[in-house]
N, C-alpha and C positions, 0 to 999 in steps of 0.2 A: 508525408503520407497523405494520400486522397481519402478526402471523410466517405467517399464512398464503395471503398475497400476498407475503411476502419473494423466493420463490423463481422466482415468474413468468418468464418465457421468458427463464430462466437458462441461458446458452452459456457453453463452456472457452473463454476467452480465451489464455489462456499460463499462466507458473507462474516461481516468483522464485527463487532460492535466499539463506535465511539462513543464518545462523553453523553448524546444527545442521541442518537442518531442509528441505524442498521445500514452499515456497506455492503452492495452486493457484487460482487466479486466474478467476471466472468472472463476468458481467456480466448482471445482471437488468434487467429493467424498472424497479425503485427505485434502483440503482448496482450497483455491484460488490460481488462475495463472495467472501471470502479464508478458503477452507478448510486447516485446518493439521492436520497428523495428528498423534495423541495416543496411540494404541496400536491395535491391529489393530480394523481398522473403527471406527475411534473418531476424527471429527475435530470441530476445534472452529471456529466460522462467525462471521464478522466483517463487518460490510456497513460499508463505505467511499461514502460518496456520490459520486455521477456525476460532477462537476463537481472532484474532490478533483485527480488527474491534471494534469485541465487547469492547476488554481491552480498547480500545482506546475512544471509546464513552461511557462508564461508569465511566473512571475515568478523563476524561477530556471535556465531556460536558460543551458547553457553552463557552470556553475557546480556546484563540488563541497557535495555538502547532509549534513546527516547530520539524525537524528530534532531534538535540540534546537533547529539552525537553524530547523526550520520553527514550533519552538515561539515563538524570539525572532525571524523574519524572517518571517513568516507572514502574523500580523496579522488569523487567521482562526481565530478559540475553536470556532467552529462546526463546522470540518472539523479542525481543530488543534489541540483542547484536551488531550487525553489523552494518553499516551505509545505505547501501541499503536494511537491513532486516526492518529498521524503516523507510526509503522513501519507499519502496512497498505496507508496513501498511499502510501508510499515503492515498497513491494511492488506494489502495482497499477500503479504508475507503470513498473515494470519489467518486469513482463508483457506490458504495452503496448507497450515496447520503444521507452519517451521514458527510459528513464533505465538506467544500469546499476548495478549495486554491485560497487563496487572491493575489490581483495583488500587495501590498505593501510587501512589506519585511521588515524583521529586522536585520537589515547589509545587510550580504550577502546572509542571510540564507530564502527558501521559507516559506510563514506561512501557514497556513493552520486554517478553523473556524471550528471546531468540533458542531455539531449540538447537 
């Protein structure tokens, strides 16, 4: 996709909170965009595909997830191959307000309750 249709009838959808950090969450005509701040006027831009959410609340409803689950319970390189392409997912999905992140962890890792 051309960065210069990235940004197409991009609306604020919501916004996530990580460990550090406030995700803001907006939805284009090619998927989703997860802007993260990085220093004053400085963020950095993530596109998450449309369809990532949905994979994520269909087949994991109800069920506590964390980034590696969707890498081993996924089954999807294409939306879940990377390790920030499955924490973006996670963060969109929570924006959306199909999933939340929990203040307990397992280990080290953030959990996240998929609605």
């Amino acid at each position: 996709m051309a960065v210069r249709n990235l940004f197409n009838g991009a609306r604020f959808v919501g916004q996530a909170e990580g460990e550090k950090q406030t995700y803001y969450v907006f939805q284009g005509d090619n998927g989703y965009l997860v802007a993260a701040p990085r220093s004053t006027n400085n963020y950095s831009v993530t596109l998450v595909p449309q369809e990532a959410p949905e994979v994520i609340g269909r087949k994991f409803k109800g069920e506590r997830v964390t980034v590696n689950t969707l890498k081993s319970q996924g089954h999807r390189a294409d939306l879940f191959g990377e390790y920030f392409d499955r924490l973006n997912a996670l963060y969109v999905t929570v924006a959306l307000g199909r999933a939340r992140k929990l203040k307990k962890k397992l280990g080290r890792a953030m959990l996240f309750k998929v609605k």
